[in-house]
C-alpha positions in Angstrom: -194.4 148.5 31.0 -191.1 147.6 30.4 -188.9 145.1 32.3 -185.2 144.4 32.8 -183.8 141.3 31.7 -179.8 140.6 32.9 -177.9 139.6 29.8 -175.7 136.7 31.3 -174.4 136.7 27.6 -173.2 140.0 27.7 -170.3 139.3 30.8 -169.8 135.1 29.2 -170.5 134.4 25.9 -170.3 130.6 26.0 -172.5 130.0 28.5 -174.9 127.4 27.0 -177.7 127.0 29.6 -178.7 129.0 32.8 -181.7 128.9 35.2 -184.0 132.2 35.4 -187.1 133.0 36.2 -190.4 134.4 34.2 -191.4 137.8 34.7 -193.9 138.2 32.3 -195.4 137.1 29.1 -196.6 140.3 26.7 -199.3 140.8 24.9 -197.8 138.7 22.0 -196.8 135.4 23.8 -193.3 136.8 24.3 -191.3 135.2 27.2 -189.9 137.6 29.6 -187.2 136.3 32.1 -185.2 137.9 34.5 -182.0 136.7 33.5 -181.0 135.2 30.0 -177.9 133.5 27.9 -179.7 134.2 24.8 -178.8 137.1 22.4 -181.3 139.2 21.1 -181.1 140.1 17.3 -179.3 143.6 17.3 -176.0 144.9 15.5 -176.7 142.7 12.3 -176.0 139.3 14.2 -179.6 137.1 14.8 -181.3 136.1 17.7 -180.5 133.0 19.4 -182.8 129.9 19.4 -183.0 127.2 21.6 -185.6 126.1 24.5 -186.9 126.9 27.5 -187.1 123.7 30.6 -190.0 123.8 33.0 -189.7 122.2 35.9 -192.1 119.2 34.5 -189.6 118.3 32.0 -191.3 119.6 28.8 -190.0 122.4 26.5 -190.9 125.2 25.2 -189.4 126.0 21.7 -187.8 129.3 21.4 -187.4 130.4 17.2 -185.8 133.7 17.9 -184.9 136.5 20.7 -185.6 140.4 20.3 -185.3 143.4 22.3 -188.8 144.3 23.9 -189.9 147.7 24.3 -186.4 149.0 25.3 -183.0 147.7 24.9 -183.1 146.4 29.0 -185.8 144.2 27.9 -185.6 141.0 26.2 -188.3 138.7 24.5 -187.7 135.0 24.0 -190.3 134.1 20.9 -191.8 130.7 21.2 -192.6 128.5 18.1 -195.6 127.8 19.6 -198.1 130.3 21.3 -200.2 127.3 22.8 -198.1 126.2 25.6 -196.6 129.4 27.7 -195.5 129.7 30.9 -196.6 131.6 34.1 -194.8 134.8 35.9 -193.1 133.8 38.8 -192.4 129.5 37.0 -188.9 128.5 37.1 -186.9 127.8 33.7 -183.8 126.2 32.4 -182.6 128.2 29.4 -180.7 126.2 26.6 -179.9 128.3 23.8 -178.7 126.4 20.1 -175.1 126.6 21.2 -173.8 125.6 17.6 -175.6 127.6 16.0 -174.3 130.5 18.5 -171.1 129.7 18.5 -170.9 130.3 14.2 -172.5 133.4 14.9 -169.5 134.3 17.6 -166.6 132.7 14.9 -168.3 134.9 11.8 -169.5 137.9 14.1 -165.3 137.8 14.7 -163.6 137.5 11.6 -165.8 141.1 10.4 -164.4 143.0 12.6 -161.4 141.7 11.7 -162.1 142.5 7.9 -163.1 145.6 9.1 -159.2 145.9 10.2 -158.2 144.7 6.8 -160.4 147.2 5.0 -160.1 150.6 6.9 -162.9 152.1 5.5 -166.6 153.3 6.8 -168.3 150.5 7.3 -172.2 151.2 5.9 -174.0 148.2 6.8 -173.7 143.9 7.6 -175.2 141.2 8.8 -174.0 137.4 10.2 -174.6 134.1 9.4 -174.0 130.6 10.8 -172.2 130.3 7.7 -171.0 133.3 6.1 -171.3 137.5 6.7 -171.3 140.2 4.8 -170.0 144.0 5.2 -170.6 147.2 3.3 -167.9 149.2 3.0 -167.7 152.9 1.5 -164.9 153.2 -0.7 -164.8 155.3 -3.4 -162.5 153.6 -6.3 -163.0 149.8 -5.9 -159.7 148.1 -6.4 -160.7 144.8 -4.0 -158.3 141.4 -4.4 -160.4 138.5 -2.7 -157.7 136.4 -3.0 -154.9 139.1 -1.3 -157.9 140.0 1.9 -158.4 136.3 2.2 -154.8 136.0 2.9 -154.7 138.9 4.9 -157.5 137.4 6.9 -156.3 134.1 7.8 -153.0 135.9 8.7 -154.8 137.3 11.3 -157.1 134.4 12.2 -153.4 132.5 12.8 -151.9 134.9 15.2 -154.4 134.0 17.8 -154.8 137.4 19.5 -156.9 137.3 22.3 -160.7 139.1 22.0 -161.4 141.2 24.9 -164.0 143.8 26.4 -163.8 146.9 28.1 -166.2 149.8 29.1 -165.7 153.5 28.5 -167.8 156.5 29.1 -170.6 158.0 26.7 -168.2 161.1 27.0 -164.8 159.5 26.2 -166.6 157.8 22.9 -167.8 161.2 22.4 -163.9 162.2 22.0 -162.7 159.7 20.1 -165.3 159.4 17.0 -162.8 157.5 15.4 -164.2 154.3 17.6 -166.7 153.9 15.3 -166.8 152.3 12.2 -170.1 152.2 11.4 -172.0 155.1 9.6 -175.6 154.2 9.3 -175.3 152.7 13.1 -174.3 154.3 16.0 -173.5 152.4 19.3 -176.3 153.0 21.9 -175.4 156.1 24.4 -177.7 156.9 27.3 -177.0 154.6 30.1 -173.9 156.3 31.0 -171.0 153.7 29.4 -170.3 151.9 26.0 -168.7 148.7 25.3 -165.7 148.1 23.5 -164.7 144.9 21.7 -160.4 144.5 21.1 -158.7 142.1 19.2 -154.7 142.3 20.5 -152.9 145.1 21.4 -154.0 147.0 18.5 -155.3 144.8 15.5 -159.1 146.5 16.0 -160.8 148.3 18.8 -164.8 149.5 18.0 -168.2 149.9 20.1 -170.0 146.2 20.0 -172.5 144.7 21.9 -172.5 141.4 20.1 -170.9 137.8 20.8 -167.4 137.1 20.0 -165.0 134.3 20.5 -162.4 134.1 23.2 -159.5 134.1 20.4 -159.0 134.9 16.9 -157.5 131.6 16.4 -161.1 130.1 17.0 -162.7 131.4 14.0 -161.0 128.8 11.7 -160.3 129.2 8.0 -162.1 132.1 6.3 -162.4 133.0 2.3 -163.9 136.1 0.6 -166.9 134.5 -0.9 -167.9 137.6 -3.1 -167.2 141.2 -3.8 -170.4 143.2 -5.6 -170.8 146.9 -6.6 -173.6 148.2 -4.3 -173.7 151.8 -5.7 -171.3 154.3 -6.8 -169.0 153.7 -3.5 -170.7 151.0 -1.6 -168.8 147.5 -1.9 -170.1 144.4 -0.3 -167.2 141.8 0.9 -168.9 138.5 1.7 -167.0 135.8 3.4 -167.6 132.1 4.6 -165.9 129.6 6.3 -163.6 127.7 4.6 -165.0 124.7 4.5 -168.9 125.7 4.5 
């Protein structure tokens, strides 16, 4: 049986603590609650740690959040299978909000590289200090110097990050939304949401964490540029001052 857990973090992503309540703990010690702040590891960005307060005062350690049986469904791992809660027991949630808020900065600045680099995006992945993104390009001619430049350029406009919902159908008739090729935004429920960066730096499908402005990210650099295949080319970057 699956449940449905609200994902607070979906609507606000710097909310750093919420109340809920426990619906259920699976087969596998994994917390169920009926409402959460903590993202679940989906879209190449990881699940959020943090903890869980009982109403006692004690803690229950929480090393990483996944998607249960279906994508309404989230599982909050503990650390430690000894000490678990009941249905029904009240909980504060307090997820790691540093290391969050480095996933939000880094999650960010690739979808701006994926504005710098127009290309089909074939796979990624965040960090708390760096990401990567795979691009297909056919004749690799990449300057780390020229994208980091290009980068910051737009980390210093400041352009506010927004969301919005369309249709399964309208994504359907715009296939240009999507960047990634191995990936496809989940369809099904009826809508899709959209991450945008300005007026018109980037617009794609995304159901990660982002900042509230570019300008948050901070300094970036192009770490690395590797051959992965006859087209693929991974651009790694970091923050600045990682």
């Amino acid at each position: 049986m699956a449940y449905e857990t609200e994902p607070l973090f979906r609507e606000d992503a710097y909310l750093a603590t919420c109340e809920a309540t426990v619906v259920a703990v699976n087969d596998r010690g994994g917390i169920i609650l009926d409402r959460t702040i903590f993202y679940p590891t989906g879209g190449g960005q990881p699940g959020d740690s943090g903890r869980l307060e009982r109403q006692d005062g004690s803690t229950i350690a929480i090393a990483t959040t996944v998607y249960g049986d279906d994508k309404s469904e989230i599982v909050h791992v503990p650390a430690e299978a000894d000490t678990l809660p009941d249905p029904g027991e009240k909980v504060v949630c307090h997820i790691d909000w540093e290391r969050r808020y480095r996933h939000m900065r880094i999650h960010s600045a690739l979808h701006l590289l994926s504005a710098v680099l127009p290309y089909p995006v074939t796979g990624g992945s965040i960090g708390a200090d760096d990401g990567r993104l795979d691009f297909d390009i056919p004749e690799a001619g990449l300057d780390k110097d020229e994208i980091t430049a290009e980068l910051n350029r737009l980390v210093a406009l400041d352009e506010p990050l927004a969301t919005e919902w369309i249709t399964d159908e309208e994504l359907d008739a715009n296939p240009g939304l999507v960047k990634t090729m191995a990936v496809k935004p989940p369809t099904g429920s009826g809508r899709v949401r959209l991450v945008r960066i300005g007026e018109a730096t980037d617009l794609q499908p995304c159901g990660g964490t982002h900042v509230a402005s570019s300008g948050e990210i901070g300094d970036v650099v192009v770490a690395k540029i590797e051959k992965k295949g006859k087209q693929n080319r991974r651009v790694r970057i970091r923050f600045a001052d990682a």
